[in-house]
Biopython code that builds the backbone (N, CA, C, O; Angstrom):
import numpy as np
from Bio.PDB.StructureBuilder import StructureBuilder

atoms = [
    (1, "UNK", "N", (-21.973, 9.747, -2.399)),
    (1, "UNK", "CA", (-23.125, 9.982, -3.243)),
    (1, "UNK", "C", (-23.736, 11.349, -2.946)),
    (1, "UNK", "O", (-24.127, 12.159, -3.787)),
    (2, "UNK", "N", (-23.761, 11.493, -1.494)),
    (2, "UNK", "CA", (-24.418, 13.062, -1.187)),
    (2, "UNK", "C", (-23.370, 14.188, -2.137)),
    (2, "UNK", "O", (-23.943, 15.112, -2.715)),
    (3, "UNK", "N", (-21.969, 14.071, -2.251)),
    (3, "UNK", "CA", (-21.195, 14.970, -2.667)),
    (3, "UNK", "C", (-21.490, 15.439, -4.190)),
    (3, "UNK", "O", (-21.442, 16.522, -4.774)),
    (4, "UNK", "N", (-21.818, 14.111, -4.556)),
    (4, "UNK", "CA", (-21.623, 13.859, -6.375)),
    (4, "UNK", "C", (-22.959, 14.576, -6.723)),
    (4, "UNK", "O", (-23.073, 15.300, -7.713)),
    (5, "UNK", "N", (-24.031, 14.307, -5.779)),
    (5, "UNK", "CA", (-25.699, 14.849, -6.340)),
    (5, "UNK", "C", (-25.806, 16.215, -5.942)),
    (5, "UNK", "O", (-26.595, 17.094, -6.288)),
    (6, "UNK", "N", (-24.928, 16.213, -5.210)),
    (6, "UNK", "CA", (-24.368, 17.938, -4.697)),
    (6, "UNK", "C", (-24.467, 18.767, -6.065)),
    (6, "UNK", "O", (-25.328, 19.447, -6.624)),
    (7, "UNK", "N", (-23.001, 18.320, -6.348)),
    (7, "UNK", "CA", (-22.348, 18.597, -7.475)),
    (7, "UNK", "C", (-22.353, 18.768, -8.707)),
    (7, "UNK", "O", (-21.675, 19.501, -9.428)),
    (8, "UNK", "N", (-23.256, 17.962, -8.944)),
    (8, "UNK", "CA", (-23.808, 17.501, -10.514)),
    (8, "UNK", "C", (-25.136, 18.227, -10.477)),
    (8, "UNK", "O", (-25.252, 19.181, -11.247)),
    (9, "UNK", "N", (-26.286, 17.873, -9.591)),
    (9, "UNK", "CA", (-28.100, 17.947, -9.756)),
    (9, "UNK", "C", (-28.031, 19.462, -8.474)),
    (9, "UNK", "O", (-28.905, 20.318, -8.617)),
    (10, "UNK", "N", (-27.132, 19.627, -7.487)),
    (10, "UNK", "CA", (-27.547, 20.623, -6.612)),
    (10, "UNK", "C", (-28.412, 20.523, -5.579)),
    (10, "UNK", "O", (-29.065, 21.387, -4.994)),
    (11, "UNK", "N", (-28.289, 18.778, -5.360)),
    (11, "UNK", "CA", (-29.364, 18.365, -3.922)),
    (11, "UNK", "C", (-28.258, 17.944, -3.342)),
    (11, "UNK", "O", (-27.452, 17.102, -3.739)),
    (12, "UNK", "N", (-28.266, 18.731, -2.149)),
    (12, "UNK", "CA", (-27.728, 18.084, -0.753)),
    (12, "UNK", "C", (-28.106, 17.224, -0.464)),
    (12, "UNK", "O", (-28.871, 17.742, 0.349)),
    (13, "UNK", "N", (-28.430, 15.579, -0.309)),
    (13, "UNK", "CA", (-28.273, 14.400, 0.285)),
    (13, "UNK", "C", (-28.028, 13.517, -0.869)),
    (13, "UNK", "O", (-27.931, 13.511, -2.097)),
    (14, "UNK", "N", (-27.969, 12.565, 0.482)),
    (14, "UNK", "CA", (-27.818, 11.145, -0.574)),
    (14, "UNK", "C", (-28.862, 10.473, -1.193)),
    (14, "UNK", "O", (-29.980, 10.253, -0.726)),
    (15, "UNK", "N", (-28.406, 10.154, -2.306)),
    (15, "UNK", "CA", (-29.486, 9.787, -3.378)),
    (15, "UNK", "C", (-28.867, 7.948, -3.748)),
    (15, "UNK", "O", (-27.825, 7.521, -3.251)),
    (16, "UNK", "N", (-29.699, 7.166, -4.616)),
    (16, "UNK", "CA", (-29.233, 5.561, -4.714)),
    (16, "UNK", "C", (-28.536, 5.861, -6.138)),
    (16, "UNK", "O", (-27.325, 5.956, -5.941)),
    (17, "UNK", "N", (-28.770, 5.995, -7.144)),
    (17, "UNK", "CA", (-28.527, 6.111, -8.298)),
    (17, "UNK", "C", (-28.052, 7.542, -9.152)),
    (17, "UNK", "O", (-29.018, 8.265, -9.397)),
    (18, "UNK", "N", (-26.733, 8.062, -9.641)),
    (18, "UNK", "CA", (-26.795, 9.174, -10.442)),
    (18, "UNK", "C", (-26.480, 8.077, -11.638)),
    (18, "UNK", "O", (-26.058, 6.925, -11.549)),
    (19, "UNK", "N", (-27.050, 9.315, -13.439)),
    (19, "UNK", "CA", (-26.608, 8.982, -14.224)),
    (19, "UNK", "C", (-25.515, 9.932, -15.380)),
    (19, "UNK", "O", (-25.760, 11.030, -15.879)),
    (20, "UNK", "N", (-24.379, 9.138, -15.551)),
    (20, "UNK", "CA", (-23.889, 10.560, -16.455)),
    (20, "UNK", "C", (-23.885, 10.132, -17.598)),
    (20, "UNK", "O", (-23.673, 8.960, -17.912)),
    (21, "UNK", "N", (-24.233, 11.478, -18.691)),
    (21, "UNK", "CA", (-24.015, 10.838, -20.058)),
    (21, "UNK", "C", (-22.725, 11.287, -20.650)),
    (21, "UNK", "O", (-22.269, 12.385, -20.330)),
    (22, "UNK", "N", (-22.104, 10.506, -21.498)),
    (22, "UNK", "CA", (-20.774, 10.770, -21.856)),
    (22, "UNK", "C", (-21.023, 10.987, -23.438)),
    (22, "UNK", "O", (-22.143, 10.615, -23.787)),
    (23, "UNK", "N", (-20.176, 11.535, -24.510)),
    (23, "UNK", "CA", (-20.400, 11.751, -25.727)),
    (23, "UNK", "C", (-18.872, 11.288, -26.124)),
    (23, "UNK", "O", (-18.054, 12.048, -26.642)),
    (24, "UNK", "N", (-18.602, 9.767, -25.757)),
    (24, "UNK", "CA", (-17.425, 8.936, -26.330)),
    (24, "UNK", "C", (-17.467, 8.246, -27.400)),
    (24, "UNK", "O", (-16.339, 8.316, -27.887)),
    (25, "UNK", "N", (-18.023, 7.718, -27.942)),
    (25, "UNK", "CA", (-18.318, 7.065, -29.474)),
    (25, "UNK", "C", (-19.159, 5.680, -29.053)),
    (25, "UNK", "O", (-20.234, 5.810, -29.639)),
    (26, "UNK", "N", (-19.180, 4.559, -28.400)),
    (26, "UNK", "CA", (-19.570, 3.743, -28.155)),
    (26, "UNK", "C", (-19.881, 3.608, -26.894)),
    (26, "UNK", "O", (-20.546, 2.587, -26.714)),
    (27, "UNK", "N", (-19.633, 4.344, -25.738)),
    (27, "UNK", "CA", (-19.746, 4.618, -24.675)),
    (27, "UNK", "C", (-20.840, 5.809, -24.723)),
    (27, "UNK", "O", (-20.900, 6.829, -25.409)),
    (28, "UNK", "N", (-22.138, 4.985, -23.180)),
    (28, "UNK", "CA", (-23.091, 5.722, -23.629)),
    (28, "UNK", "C", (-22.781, 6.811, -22.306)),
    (28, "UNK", "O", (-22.774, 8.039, -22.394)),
    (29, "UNK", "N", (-22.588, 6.191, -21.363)),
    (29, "UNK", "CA", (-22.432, 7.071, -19.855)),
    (29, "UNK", "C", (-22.346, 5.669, -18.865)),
    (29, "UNK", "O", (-22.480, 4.467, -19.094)),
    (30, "UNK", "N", (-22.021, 6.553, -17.532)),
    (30, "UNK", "CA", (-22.118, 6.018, -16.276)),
    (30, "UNK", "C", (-22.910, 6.192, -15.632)),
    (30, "UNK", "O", (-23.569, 7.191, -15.341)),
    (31, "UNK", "N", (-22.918, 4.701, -15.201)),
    (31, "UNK", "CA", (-23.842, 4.811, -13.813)),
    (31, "UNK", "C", (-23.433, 4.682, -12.206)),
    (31, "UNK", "O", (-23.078, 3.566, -11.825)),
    (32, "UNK", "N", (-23.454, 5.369, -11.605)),
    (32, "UNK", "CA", (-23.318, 4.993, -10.579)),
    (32, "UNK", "C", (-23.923, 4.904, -9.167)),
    (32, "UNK", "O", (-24.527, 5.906, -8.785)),
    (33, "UNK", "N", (-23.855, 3.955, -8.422)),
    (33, "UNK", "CA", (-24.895, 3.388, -7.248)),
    (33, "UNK", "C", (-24.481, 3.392, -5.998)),
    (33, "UNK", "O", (-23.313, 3.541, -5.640)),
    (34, "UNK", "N", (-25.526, 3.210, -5.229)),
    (34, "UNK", "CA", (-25.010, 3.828, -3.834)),
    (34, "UNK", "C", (-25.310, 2.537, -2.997)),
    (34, "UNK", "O", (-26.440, 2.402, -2.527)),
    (35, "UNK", "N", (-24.351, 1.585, -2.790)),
    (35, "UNK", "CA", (-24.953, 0.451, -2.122)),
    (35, "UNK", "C", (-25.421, 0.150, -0.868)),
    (35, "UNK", "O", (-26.198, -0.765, -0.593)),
    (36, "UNK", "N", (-24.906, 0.982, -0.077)),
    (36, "UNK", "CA", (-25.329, 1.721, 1.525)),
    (36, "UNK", "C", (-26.937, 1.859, 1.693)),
    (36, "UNK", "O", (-27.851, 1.479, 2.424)),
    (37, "UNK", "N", (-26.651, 2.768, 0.365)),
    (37, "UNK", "CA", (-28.409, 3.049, -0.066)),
    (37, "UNK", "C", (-29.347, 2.081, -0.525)),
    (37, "UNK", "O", (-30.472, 2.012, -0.029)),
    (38, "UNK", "N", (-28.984, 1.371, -1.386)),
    (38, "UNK", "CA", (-29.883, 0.451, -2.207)),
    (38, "UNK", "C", (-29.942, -0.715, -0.726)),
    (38, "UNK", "O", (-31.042, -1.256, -0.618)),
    (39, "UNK", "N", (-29.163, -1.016, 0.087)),
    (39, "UNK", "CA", (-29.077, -2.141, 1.291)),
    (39, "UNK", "C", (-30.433, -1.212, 1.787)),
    (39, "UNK", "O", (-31.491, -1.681, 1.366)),
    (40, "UNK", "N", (-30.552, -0.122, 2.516)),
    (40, "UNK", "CA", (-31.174, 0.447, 3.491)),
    (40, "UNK", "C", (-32.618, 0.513, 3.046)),
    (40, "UNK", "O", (-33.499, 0.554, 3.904)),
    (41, "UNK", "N", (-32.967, 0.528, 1.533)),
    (41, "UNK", "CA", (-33.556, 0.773, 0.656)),
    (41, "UNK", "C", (-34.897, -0.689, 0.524)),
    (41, "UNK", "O", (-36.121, -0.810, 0.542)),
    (42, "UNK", "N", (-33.791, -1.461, 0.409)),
    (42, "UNK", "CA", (-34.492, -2.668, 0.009)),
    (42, "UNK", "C", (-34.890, -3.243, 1.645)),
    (42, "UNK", "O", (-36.119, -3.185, 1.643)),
    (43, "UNK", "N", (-34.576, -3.620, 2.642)),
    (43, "UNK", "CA", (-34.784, -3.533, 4.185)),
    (43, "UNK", "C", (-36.378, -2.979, 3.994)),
    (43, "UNK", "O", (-37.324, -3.766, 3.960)),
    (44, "UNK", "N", (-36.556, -1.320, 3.860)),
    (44, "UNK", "CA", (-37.270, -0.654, 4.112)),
    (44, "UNK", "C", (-38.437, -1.109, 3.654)),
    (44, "UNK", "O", (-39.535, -1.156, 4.209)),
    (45, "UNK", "N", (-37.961, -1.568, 2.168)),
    (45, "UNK", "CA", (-39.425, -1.946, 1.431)),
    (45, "UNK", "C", (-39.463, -3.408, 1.574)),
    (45, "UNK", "O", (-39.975, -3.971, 0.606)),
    (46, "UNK", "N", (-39.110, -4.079, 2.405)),
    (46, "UNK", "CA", (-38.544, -5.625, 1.921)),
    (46, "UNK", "C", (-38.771, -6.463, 1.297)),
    (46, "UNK", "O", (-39.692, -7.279, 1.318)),
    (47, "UNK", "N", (-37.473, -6.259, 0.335)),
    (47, "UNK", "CA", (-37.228, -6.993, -0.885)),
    (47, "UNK", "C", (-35.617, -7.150, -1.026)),
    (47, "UNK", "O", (-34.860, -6.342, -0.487)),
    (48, "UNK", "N", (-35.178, -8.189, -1.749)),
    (48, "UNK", "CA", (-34.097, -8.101, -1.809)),
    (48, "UNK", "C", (-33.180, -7.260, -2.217)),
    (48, "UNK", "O", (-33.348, -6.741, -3.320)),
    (49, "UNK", "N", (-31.894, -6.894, -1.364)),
    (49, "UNK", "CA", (-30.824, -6.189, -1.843)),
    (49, "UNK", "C", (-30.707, -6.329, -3.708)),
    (49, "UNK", "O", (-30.378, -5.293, -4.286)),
    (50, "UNK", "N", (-30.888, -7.171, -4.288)),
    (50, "UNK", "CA", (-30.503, -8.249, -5.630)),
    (50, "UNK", "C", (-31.502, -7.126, -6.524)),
    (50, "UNK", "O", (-31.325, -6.378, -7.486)),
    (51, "UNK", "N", (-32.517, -7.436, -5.716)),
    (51, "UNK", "CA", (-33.596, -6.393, -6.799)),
    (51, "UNK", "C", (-33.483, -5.388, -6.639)),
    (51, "UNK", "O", (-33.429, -4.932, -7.782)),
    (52, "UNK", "N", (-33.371, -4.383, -5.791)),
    (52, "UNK", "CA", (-33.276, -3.014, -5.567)),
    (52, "UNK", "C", (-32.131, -2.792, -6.681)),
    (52, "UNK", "O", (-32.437, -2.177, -7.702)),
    (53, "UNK", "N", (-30.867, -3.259, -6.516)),
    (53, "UNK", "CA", (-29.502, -3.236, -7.271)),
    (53, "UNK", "C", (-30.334, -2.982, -9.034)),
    (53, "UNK", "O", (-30.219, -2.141, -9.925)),
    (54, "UNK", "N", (-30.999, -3.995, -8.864)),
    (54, "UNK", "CA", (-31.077, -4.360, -10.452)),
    (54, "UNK", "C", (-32.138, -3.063, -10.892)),
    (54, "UNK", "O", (-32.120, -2.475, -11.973)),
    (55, "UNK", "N", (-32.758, -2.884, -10.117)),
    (55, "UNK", "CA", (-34.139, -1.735, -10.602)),
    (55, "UNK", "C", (-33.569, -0.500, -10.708)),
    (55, "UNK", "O", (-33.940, 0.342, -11.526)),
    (56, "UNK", "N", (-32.434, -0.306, -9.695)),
    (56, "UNK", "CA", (-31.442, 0.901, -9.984)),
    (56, "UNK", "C", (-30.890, 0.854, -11.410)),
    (56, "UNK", "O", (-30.795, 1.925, -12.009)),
    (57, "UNK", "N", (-30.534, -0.225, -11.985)),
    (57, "UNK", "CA", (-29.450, -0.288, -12.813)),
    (57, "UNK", "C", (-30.062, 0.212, -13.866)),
    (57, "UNK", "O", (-29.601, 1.002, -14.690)),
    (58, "UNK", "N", (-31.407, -0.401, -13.812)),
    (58, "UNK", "CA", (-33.017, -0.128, -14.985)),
    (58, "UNK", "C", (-32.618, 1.575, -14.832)),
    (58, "UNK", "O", (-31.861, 2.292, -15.487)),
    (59, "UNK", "N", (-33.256, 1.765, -13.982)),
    (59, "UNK", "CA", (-34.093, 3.426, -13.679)),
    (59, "UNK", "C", (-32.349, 4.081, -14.398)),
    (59, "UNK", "O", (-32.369, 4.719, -15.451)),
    (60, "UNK", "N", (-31.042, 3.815, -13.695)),
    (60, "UNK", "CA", (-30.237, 4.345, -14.320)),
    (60, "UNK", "C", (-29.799, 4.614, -15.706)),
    (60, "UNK", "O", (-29.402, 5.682, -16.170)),
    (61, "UNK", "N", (-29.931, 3.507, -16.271)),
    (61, "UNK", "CA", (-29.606, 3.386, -17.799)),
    (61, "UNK", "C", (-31.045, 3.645, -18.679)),
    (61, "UNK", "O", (-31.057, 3.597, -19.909)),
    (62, "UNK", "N", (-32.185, 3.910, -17.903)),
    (62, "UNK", "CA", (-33.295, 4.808, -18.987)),
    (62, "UNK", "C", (-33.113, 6.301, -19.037)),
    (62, "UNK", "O", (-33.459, 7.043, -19.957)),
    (63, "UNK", "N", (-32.274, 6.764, -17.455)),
    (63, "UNK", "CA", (-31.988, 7.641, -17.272)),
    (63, "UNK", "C", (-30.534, 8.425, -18.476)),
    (63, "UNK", "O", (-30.449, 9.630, -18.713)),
    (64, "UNK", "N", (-29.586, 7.356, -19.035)),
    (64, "UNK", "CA", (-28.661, 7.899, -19.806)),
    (64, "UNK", "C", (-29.192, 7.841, -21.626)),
    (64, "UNK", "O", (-28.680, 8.406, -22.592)),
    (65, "UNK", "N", (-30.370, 6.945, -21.554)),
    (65, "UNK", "CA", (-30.951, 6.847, -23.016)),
    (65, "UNK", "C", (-31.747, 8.390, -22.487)),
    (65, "UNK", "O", (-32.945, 8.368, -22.771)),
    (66, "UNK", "N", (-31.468, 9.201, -22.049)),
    (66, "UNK", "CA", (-32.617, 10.294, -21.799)),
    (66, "UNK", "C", (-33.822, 10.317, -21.533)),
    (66, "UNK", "O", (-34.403, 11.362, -21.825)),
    (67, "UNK", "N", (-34.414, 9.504, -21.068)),
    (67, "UNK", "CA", (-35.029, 9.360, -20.799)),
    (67, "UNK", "C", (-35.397, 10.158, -18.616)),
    (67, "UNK", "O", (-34.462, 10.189, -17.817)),
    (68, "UNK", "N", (-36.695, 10.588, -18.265)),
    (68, "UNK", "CA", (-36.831, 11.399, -17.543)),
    (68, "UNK", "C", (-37.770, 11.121, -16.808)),
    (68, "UNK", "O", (-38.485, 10.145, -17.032)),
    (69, "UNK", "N", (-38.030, 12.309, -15.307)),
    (69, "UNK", "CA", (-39.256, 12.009, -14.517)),
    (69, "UNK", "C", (-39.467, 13.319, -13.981)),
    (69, "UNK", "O", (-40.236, 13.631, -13.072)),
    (70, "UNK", "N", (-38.760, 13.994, -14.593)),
    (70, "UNK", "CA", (-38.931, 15.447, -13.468)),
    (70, "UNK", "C", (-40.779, 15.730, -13.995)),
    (70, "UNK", "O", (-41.550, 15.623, -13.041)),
    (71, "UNK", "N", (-41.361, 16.012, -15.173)),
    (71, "UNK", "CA", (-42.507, 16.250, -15.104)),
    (71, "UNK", "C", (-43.691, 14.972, -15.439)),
    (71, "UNK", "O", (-43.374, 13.927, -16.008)),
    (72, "UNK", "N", (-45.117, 15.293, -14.958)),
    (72, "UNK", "CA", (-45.622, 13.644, -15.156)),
    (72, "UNK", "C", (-45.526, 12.980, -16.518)),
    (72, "UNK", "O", (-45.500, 11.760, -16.684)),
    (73, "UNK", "N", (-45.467, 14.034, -17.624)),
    (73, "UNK", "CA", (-45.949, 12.925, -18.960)),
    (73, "UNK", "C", (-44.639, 12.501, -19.019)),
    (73, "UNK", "O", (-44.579, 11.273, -18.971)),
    (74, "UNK", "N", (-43.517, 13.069, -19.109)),
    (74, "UNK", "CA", (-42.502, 11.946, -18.995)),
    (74, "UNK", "C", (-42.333, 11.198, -17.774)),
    (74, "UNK", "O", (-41.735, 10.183, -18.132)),
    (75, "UNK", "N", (-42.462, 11.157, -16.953)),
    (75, "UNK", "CA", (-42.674, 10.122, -15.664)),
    (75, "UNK", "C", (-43.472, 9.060, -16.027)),
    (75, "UNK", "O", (-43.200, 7.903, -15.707)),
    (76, "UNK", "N", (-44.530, 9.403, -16.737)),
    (76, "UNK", "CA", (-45.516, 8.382, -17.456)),
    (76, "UNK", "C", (-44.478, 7.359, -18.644)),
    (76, "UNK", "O", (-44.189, 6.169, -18.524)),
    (77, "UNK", "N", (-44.219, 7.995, -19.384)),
    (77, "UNK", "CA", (-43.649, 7.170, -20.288)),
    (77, "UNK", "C", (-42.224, 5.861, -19.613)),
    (77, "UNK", "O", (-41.959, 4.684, -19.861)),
    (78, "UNK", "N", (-41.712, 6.812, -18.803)),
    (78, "UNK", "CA", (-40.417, 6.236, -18.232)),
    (78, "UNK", "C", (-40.445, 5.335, -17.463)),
    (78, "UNK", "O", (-39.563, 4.483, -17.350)),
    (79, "UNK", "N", (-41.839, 5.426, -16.598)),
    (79, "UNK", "CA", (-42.233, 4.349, -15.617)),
    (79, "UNK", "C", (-42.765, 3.648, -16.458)),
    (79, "UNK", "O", (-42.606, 2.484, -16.092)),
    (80, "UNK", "N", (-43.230, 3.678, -17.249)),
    (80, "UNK", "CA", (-43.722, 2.525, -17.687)),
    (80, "UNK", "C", (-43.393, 1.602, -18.580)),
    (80, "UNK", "O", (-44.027, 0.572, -18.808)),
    (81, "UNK", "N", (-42.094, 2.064, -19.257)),
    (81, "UNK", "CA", (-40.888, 1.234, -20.460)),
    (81, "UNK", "C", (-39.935, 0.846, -18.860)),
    (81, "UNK", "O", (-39.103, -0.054, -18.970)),
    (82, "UNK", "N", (-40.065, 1.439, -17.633)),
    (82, "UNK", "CA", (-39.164, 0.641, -16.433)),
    (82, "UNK", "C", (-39.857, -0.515, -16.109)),
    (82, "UNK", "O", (-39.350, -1.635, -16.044)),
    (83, "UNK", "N", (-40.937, -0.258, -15.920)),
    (83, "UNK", "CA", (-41.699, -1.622, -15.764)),
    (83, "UNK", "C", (-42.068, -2.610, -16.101)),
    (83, "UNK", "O", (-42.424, -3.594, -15.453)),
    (84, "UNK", "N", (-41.966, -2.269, -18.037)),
    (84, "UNK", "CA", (-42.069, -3.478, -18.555)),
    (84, "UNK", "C", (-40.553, -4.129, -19.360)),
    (84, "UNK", "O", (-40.494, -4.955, -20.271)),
    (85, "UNK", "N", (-39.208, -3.286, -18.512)),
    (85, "UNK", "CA", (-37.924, -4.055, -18.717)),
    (85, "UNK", "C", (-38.101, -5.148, -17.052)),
    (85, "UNK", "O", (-37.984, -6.374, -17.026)),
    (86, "UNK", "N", (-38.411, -4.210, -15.785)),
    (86, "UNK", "CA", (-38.780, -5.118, -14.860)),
    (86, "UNK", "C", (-39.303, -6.182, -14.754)),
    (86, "UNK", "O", (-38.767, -7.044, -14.058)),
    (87, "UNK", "N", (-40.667, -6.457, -15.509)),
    (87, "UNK", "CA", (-41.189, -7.776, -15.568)),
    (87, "UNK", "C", (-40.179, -8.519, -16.135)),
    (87, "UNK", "O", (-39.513, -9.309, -15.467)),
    (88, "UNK", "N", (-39.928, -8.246, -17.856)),
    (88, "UNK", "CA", (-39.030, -8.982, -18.486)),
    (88, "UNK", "C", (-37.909, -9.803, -17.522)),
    (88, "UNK", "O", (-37.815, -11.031, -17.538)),
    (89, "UNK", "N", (-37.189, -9.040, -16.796)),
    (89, "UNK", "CA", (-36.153, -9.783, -15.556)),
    (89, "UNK", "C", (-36.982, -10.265, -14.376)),
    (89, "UNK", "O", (-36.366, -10.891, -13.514)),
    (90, "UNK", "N", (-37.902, -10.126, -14.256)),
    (90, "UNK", "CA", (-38.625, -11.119, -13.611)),
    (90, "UNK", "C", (-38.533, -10.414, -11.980)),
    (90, "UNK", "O", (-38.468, -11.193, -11.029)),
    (91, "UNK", "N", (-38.533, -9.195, -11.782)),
    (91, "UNK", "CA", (-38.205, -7.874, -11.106)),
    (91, "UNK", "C", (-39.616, -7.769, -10.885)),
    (91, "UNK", "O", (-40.388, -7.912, -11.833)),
    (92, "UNK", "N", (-40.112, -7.489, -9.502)),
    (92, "UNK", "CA", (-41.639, -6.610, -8.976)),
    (92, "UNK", "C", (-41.466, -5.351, -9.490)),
    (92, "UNK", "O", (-40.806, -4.627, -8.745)),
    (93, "UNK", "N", (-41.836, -4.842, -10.516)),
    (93, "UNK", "CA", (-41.784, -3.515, -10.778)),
    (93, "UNK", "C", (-42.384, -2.565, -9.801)),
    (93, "UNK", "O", (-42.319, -1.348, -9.974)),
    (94, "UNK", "N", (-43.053, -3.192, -8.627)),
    (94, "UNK", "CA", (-44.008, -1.833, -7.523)),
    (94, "UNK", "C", (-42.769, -1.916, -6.548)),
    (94, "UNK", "O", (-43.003, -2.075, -5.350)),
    (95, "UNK", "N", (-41.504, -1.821, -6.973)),
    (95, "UNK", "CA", (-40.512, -1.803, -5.885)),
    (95, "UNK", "C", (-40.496, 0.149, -5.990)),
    (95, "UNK", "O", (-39.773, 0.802, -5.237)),
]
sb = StructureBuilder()
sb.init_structure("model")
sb.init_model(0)
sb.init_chain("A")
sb.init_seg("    ")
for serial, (resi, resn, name, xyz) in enumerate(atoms, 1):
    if name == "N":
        sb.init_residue(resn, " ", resi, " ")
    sb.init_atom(name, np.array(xyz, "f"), 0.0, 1.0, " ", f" {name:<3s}", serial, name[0])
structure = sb.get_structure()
């Protein structure tokens, strides 16, 4: 994961979640997760491995609808269509 966020975003470490978008016809992009991370992750905050996984999967796939956080008003919007797919799954969104 450190290599790929290298590679792709230009941050040296490891990160839980990248997203890529693909321009295949029905295929929207990939996601991919860092389970090392999301384990160490969920420990830290404690909560289950199960949820961390799943809140990644959220934050990832708002991330390939384009959706964003680098500045606040989109951080605003993004956190807060994450949070209310979180409740929906029945997910603590203050993870």
């Amino acid at each position: 994961m450190r290599k790929l966020n290298h590679a792709w975003r230009g941050k040296d470490r490891v990160t839980d979640v990248l997203s890529f978008l693909l321009d295949e016809g029905s295929l929207k992009g990939e996601i991919v997760l860092s389970y090392k991370q999301a384990v160490r992750q969920a420990k830290e905050m404690r909560h289950s491995t199960r949820d961390e996984l799943l809140f990644l999967i959220v934050h990832g796939i708002l991330h390939l609808w384009e959706h964003d956080h680098e500045v606040p008003r989109d951080a605003k919007k993004m956190f807060s269509l994450q949070e209310q797919i979180l409740k929906n799954l029945k997910i603590d969104p203050r993870l």
